[in-house]
N, CA, C, O and CB atoms as a CASP TS submission, in Angstrom:
PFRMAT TS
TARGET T0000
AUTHOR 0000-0000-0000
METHOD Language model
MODEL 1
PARENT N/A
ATOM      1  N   UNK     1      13.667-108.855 -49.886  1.00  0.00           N
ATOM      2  CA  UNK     1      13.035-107.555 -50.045  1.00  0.00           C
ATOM      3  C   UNK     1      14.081-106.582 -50.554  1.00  0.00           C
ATOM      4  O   UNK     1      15.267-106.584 -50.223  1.00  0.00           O
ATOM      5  CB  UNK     1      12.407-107.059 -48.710  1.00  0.00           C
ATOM      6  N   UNK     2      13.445-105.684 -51.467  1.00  0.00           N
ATOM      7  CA  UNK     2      14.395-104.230 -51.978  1.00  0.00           C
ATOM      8  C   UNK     2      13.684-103.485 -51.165  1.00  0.00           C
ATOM      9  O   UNK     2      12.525-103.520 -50.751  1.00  0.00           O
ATOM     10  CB  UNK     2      14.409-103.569 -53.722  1.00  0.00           C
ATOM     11  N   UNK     3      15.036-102.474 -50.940  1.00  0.00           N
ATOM     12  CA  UNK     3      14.388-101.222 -50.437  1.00  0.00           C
ATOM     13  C   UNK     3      15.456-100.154 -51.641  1.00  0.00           C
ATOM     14  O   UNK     3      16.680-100.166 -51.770  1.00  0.00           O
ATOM     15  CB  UNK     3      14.633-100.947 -48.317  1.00  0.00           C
ATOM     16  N   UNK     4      14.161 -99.109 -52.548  1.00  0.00           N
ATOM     17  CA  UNK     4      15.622 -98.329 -52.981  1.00  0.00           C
ATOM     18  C   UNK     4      14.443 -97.211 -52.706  1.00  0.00           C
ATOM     19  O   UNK     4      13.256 -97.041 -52.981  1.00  0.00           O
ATOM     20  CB  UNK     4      16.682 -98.553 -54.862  1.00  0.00           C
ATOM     21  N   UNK     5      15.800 -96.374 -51.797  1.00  0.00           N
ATOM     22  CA  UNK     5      15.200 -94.873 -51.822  1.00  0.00           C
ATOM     23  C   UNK     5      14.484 -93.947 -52.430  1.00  0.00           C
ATOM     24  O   UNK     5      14.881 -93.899 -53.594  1.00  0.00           O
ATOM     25  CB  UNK     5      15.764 -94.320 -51.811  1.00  0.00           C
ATOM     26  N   UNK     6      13.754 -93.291 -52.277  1.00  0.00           N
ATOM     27  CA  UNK     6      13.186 -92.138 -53.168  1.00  0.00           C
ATOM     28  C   UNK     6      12.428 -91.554 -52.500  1.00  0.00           C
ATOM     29  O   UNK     6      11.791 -92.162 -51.640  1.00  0.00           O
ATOM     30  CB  UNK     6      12.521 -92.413 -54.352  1.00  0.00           C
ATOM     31  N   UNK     7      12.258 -90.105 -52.710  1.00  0.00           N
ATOM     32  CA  UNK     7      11.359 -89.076 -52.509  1.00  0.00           C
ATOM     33  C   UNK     7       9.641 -89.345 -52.848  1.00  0.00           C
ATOM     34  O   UNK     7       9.055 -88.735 -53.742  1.00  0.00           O
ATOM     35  CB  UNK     7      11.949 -87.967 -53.383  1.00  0.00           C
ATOM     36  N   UNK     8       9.177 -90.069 -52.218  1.00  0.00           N
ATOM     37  CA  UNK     8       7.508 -90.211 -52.396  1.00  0.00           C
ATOM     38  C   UNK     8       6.872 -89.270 -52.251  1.00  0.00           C
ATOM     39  O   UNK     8       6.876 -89.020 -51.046  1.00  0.00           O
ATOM     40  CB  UNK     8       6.817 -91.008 -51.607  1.00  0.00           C
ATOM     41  N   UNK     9       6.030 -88.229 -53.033  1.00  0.00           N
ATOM     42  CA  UNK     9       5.509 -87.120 -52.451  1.00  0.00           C
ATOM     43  C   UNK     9       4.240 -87.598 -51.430  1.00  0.00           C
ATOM     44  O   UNK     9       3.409 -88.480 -51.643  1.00  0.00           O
ATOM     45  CB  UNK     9       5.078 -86.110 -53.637  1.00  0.00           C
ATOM     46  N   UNK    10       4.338 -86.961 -50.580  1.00  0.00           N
ATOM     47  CA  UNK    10       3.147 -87.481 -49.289  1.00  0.00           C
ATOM     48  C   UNK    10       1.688 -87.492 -50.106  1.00  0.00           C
ATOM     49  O   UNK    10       0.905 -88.283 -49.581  1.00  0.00           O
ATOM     50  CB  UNK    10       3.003 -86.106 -47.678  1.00  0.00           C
ATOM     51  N   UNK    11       1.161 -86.822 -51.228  1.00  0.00           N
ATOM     52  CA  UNK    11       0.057 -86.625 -51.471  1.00  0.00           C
ATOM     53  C   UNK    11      -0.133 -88.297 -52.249  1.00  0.00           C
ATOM     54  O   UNK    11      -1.166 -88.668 -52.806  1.00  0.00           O
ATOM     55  CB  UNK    11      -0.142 -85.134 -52.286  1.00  0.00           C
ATOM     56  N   UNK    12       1.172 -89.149 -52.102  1.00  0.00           N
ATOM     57  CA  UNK    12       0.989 -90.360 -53.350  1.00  0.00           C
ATOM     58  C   UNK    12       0.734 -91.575 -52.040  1.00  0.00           C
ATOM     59  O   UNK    12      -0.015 -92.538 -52.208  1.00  0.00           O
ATOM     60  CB  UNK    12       2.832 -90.716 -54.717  1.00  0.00           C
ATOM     61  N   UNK    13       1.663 -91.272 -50.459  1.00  0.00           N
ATOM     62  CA  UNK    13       2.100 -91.926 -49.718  1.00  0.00           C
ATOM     63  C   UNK    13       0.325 -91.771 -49.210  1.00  0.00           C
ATOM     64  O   UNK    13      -0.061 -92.822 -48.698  1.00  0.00           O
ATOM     65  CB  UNK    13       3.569 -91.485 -48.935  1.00  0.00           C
ATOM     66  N   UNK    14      -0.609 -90.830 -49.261  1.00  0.00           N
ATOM     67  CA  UNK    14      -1.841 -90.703 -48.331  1.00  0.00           C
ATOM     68  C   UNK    14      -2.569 -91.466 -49.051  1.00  0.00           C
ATOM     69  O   UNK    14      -3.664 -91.740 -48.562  1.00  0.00           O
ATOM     70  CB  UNK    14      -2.508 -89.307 -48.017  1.00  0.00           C
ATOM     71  N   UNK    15      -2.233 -92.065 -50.429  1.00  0.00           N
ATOM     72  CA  UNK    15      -3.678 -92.565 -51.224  1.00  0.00           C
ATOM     73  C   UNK    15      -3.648 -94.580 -50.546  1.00  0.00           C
ATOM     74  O   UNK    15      -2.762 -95.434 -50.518  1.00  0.00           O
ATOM     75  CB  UNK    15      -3.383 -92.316 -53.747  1.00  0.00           C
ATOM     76  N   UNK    16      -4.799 -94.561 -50.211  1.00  0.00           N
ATOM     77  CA  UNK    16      -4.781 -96.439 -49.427  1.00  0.00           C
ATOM     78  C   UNK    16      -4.046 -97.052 -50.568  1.00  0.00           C
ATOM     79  O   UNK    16      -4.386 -96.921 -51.744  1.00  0.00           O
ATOM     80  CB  UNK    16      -6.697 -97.523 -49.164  1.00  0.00           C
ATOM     81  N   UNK    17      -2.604 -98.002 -49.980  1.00  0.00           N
ATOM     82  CA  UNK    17      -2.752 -99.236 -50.573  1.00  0.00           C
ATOM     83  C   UNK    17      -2.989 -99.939 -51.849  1.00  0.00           C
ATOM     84  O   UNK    17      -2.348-100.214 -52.863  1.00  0.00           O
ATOM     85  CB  UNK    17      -3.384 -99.528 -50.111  1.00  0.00           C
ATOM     86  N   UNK    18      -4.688-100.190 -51.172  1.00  0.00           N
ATOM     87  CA  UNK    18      -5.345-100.855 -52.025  1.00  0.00           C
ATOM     88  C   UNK    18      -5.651-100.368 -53.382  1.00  0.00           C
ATOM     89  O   UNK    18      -6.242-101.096 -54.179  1.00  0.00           O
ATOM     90  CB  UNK    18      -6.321-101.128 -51.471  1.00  0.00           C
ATOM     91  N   UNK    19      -5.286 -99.192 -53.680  1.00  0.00           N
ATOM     92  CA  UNK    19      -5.991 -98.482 -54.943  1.00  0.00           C
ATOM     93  C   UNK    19      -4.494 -98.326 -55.871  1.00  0.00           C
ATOM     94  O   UNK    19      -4.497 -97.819 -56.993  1.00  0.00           O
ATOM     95  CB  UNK    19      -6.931 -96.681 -54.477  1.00  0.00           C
ATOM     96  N   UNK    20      -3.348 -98.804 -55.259  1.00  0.00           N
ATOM     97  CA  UNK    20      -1.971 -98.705 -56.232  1.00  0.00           C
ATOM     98  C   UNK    20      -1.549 -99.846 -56.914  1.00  0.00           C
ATOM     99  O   UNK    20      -1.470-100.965 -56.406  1.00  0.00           O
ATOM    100  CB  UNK    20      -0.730 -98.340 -55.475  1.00  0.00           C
ATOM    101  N   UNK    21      -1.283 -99.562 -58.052  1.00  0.00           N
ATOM    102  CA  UNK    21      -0.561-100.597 -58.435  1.00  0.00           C
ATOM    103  C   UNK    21       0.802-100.459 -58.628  1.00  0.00           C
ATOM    104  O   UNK    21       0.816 -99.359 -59.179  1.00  0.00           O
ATOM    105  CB  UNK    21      -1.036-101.037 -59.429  1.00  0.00           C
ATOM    106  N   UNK    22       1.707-100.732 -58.574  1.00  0.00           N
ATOM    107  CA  UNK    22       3.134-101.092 -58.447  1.00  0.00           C
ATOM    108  C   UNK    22       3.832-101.839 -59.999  1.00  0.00           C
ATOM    109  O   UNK    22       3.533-102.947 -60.445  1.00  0.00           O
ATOM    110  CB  UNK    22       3.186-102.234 -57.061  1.00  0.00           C
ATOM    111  N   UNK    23       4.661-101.008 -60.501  1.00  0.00           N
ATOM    112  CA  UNK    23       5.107-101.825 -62.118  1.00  0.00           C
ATOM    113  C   UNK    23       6.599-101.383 -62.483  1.00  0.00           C
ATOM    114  O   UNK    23       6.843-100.206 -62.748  1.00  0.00           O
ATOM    115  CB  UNK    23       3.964-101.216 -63.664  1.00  0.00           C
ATOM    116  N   UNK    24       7.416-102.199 -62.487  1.00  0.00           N
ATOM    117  CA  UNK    24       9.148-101.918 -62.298  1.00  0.00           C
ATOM    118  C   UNK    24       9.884-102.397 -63.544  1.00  0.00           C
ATOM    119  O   UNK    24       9.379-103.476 -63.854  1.00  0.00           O
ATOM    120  CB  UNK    24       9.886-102.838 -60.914  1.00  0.00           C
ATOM    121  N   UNK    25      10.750-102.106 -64.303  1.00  0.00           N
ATOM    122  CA  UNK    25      11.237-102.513 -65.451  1.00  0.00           C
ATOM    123  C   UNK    25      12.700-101.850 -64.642  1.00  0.00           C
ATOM    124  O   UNK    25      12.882-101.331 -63.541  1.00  0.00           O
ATOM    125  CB  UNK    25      10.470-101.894 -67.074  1.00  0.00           C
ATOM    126  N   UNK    26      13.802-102.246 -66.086  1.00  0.00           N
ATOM    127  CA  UNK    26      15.594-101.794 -65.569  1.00  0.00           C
ATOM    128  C   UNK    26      15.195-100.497 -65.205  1.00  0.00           C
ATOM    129  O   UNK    26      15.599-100.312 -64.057  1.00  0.00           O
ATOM    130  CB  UNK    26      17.122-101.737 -66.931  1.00  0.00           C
ATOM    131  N   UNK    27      14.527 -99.393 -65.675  1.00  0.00           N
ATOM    132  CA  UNK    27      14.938 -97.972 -65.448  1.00  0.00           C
ATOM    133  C   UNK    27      13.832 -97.230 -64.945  1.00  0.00           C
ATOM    134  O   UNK    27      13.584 -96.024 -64.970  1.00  0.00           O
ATOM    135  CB  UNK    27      15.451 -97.300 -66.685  1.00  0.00           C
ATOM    136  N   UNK    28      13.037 -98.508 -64.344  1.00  0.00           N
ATOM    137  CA  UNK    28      11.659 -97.062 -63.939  1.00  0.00           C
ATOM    138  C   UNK    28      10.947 -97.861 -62.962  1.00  0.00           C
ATOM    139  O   UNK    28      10.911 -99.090 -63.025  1.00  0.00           O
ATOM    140  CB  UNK    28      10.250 -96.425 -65.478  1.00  0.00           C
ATOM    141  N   UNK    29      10.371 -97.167 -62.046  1.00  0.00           N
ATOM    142  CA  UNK    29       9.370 -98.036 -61.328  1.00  0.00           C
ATOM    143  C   UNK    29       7.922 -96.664 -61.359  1.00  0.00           C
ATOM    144  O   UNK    29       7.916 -95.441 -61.213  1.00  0.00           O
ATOM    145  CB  UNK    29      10.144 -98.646 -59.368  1.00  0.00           C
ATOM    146  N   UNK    30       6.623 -97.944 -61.690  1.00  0.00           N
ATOM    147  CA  UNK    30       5.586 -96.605 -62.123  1.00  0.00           C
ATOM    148  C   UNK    30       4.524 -97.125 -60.914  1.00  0.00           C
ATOM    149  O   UNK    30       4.627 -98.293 -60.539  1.00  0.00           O
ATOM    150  CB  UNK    30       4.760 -96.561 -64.167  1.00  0.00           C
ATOM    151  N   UNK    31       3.415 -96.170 -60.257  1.00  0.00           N
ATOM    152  CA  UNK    31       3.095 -96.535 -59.654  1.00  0.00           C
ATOM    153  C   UNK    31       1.469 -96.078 -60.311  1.00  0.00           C
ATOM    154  O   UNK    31       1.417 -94.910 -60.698  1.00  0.00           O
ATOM    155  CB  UNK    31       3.814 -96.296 -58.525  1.00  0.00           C
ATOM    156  N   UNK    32       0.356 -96.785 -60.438  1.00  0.00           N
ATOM    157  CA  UNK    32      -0.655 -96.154 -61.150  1.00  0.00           C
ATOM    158  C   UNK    32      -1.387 -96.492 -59.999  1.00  0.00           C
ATOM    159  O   UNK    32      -1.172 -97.356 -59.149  1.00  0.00           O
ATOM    160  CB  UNK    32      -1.118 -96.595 -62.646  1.00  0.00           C
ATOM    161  N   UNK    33      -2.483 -95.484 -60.141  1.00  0.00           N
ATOM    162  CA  UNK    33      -3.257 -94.959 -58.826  1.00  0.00           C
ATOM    163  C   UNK    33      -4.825 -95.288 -59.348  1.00  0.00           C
ATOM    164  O   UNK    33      -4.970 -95.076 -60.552  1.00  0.00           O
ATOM    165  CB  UNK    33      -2.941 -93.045 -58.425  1.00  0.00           C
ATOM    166  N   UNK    34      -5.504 -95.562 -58.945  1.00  0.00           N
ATOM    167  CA  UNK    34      -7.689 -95.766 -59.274  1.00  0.00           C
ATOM    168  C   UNK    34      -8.314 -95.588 -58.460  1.00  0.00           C
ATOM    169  O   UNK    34      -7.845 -95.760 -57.335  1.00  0.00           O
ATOM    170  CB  UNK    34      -8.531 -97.133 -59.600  1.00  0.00           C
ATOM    171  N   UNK    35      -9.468 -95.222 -58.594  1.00  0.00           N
ATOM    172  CA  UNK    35     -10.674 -94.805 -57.527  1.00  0.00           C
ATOM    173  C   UNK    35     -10.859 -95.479 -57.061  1.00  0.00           C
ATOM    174  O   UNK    35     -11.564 -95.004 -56.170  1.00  0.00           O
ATOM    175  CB  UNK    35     -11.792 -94.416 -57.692  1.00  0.00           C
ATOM    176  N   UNK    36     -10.700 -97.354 -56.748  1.00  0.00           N
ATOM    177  CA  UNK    36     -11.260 -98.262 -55.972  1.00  0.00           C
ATOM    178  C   UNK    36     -10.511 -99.379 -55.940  1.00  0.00           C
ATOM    179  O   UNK    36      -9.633 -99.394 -56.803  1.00  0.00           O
ATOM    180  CB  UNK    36     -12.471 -98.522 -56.310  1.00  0.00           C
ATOM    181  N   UNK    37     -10.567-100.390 -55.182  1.00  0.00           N
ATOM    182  CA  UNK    37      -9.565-101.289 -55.393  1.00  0.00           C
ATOM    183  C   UNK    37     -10.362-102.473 -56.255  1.00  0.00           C
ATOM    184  O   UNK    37      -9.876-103.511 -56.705  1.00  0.00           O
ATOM    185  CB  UNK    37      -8.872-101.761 -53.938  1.00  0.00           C
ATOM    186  N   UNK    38     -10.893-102.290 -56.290  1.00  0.00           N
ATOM    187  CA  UNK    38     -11.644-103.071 -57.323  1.00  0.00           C
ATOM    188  C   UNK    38     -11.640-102.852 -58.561  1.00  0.00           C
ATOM    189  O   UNK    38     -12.067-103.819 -59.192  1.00  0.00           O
ATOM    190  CB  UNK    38     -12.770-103.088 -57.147  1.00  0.00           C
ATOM    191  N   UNK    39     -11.180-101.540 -59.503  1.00  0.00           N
ATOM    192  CA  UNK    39     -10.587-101.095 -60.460  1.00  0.00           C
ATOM    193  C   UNK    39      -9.134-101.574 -61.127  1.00  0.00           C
ATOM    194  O   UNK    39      -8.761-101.942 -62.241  1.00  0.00           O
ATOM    195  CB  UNK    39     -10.596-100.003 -60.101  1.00  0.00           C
ATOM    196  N   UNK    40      -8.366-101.306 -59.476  1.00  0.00           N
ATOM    197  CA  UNK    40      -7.474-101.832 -59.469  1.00  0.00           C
ATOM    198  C   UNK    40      -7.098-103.032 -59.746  1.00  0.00           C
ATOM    199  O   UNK    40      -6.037-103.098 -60.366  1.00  0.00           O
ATOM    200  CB  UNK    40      -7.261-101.628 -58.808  1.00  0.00           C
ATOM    201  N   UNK    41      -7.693-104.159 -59.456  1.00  0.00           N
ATOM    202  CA  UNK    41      -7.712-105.578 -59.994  1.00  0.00           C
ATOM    203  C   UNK    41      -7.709-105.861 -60.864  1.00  0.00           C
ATOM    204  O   UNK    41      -6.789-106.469 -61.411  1.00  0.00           O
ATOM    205  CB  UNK    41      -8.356-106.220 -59.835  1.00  0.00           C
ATOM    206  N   UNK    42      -9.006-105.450 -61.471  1.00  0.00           N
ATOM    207  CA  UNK    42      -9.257-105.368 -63.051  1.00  0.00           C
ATOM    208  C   UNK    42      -8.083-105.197 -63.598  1.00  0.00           C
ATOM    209  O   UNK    42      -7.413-105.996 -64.253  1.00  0.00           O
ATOM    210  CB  UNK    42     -10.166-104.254 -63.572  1.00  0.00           C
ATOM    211  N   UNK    43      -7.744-103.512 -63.131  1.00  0.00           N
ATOM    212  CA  UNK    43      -6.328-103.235 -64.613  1.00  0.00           C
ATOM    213  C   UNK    43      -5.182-104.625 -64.250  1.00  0.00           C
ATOM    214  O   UNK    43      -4.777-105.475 -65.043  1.00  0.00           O
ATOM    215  CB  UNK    43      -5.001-101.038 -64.319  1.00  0.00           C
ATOM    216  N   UNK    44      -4.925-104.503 -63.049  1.00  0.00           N
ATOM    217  CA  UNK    44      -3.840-105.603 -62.666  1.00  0.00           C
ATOM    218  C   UNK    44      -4.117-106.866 -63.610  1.00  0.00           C
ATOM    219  O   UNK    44      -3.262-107.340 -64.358  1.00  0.00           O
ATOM    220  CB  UNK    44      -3.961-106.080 -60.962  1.00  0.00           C
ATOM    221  N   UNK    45      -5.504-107.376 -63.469  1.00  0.00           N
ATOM    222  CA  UNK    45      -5.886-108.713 -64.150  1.00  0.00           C
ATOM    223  C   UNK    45      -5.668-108.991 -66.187  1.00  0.00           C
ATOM    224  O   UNK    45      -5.346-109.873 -66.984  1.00  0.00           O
ATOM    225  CB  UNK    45      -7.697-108.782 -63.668  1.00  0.00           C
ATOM    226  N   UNK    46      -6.286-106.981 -66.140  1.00  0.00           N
ATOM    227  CA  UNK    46      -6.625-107.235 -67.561  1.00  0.00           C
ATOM    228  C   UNK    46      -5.135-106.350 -68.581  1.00  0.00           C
ATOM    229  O   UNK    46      -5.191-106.025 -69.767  1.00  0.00           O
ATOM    230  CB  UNK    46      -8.508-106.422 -67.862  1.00  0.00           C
ATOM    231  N   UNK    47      -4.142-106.192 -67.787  1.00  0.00           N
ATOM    232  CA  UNK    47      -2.655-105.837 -68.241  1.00  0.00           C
ATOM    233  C   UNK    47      -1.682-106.672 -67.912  1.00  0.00           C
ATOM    234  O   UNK    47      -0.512-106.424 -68.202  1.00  0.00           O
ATOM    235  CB  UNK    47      -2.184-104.640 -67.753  1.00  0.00           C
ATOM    236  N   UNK    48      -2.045-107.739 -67.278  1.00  0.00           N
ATOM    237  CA  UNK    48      -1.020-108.960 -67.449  1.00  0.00           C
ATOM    238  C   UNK    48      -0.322-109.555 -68.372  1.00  0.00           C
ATOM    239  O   UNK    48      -0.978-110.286 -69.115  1.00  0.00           O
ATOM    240  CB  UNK    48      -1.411-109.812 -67.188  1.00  0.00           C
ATOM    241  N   UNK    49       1.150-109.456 -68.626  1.00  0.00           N
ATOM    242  CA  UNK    49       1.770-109.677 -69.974  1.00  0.00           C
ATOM    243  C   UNK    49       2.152-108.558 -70.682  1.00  0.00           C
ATOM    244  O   UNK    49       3.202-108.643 -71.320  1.00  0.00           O
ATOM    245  CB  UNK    49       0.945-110.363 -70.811  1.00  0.00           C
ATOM    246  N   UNK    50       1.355-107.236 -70.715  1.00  0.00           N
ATOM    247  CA  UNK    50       1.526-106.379 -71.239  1.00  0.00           C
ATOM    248  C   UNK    50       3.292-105.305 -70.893  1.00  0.00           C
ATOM    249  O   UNK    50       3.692-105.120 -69.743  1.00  0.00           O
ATOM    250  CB  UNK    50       0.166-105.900 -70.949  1.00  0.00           C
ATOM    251  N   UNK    51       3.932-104.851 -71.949  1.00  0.00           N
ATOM    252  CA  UNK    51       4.833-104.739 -71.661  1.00  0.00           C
ATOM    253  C   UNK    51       4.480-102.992 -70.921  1.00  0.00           C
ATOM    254  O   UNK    51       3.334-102.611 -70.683  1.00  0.00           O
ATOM    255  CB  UNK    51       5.780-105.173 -72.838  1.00  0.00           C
ATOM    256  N   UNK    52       5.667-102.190 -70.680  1.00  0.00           N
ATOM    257  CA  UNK    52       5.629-101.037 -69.801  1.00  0.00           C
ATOM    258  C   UNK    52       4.995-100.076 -70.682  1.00  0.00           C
ATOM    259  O   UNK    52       4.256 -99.242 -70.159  1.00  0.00           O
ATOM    260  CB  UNK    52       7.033-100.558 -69.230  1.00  0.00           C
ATOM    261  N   UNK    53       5.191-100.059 -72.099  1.00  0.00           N
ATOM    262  CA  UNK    53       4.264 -98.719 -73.232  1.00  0.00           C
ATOM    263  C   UNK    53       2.948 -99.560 -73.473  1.00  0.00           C
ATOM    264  O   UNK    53       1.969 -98.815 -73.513  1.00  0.00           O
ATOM    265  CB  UNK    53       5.192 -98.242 -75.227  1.00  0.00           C
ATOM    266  N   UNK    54       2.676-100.738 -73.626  1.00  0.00           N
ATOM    267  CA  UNK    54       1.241-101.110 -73.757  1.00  0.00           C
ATOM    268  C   UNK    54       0.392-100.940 -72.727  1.00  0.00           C
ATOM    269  O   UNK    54      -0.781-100.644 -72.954  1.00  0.00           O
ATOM    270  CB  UNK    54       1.095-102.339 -74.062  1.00  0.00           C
ATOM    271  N   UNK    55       0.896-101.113 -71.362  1.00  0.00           N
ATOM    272  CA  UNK    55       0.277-100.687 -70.067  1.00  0.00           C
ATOM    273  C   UNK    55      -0.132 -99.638 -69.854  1.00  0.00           C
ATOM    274  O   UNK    55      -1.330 -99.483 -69.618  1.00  0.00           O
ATOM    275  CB  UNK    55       0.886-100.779 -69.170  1.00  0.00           C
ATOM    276  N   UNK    56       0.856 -98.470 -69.877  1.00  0.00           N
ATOM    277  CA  UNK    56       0.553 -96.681 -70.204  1.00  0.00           C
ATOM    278  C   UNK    56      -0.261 -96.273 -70.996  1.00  0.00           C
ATOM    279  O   UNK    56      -0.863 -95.202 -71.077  1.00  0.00           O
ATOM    280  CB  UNK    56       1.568 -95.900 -70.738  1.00  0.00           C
ATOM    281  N   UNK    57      -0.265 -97.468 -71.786  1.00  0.00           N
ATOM    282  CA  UNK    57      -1.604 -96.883 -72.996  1.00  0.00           C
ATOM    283  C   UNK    57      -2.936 -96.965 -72.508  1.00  0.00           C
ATOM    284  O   UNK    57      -3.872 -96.165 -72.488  1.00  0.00           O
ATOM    285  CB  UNK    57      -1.752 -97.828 -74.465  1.00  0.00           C
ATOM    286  N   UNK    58      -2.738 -98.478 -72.003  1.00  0.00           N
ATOM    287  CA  UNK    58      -3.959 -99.206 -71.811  1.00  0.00           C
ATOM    288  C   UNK    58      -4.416 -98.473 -70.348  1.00  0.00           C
ATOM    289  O   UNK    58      -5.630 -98.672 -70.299  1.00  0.00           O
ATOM    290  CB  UNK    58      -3.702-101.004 -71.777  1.00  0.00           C
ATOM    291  N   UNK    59      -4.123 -97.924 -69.462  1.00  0.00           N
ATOM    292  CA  UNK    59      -4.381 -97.465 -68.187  1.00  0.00           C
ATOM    293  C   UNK    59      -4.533 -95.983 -68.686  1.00  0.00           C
ATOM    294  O   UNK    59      -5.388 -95.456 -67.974  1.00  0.00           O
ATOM    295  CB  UNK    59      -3.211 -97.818 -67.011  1.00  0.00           C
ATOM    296  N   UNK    60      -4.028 -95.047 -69.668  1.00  0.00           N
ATOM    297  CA  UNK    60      -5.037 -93.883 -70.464  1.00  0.00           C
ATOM    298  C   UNK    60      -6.411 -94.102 -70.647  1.00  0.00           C
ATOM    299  O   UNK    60      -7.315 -93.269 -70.580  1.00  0.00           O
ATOM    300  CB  UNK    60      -4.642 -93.632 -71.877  1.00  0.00           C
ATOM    301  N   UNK    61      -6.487 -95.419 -70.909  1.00  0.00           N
ATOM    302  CA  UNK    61      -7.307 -95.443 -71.898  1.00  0.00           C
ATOM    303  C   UNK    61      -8.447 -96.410 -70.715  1.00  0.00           C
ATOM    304  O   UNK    61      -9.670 -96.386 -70.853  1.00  0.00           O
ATOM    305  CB  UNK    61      -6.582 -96.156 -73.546  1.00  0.00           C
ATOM    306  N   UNK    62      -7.798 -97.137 -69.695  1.00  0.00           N
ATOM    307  CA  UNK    62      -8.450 -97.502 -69.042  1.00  0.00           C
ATOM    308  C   UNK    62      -9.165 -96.464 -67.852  1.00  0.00           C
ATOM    309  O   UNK    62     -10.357 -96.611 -67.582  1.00  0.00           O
ATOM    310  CB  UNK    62      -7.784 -98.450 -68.769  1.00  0.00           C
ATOM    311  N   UNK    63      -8.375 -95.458 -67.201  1.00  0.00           N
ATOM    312  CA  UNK    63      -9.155 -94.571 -66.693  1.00  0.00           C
ATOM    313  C   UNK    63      -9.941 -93.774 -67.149  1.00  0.00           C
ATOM    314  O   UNK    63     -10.920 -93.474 -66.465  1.00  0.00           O
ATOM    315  CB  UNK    63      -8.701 -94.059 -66.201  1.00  0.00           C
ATOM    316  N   UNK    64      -9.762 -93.220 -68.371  1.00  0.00           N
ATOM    317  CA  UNK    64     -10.809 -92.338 -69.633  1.00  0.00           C
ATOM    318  C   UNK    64     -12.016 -92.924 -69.339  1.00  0.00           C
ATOM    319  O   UNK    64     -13.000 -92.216 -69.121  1.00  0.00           O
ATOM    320  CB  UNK    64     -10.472 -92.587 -71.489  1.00  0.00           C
ATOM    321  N   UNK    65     -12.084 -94.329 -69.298  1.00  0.00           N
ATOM    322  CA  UNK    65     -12.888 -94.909 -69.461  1.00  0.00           C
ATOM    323  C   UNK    65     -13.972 -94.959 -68.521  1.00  0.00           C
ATOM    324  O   UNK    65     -15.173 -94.844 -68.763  1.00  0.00           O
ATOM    325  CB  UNK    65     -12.438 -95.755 -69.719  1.00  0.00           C
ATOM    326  N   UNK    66     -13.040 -95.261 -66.718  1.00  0.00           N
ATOM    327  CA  UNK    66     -13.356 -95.471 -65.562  1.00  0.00           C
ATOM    328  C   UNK    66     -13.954 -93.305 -65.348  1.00  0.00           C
ATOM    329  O   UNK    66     -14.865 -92.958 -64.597  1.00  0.00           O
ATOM    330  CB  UNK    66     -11.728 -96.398 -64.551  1.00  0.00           C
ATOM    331  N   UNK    67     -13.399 -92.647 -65.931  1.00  0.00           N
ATOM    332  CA  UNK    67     -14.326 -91.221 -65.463  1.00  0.00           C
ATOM    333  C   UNK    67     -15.227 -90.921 -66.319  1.00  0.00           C
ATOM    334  O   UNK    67     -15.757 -89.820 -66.174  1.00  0.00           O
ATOM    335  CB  UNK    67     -13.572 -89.865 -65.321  1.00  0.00           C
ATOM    336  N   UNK    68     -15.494 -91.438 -66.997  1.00  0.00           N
ATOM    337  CA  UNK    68     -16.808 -91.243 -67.941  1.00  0.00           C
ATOM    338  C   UNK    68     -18.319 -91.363 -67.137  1.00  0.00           C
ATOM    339  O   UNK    68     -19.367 -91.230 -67.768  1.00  0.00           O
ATOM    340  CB  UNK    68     -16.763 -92.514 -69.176  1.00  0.00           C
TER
END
């Protein structure tokens, strides 16, 4: 296990779990957030492979989608 420090703002630490996804490269760790965890899967399932700027795109473009 890693543990590396950081300032989590509590409003990120209150959202369940289940609705985060977690994505780490050398210089960044991103954490993307969805209305359901079942959303969540999806993007997890359907951004597999995808590198860290195709993901950002695709999760724009995937929540745009999900608030429509």
């Amino acid at each position: 296990m890693f543990c590396i420090p950081a300032d989590i703002p509590p409003q990120l630490c209150a959202i369940d779990d289940e609705r985060k996804a977690i994505y780490h490269s050398e210089d960044s760790v991103c954490i993307w957030v969805f209305a359901t965890a079942q959303l969540r899967d999806q993007f997890v399932r359907d951004s597999a492979g995808m590198t860290k700027a195709q993901r950002e795109s695709f999760y724009q473009r995937f929540v745009a989608v999900d608030s429509v």
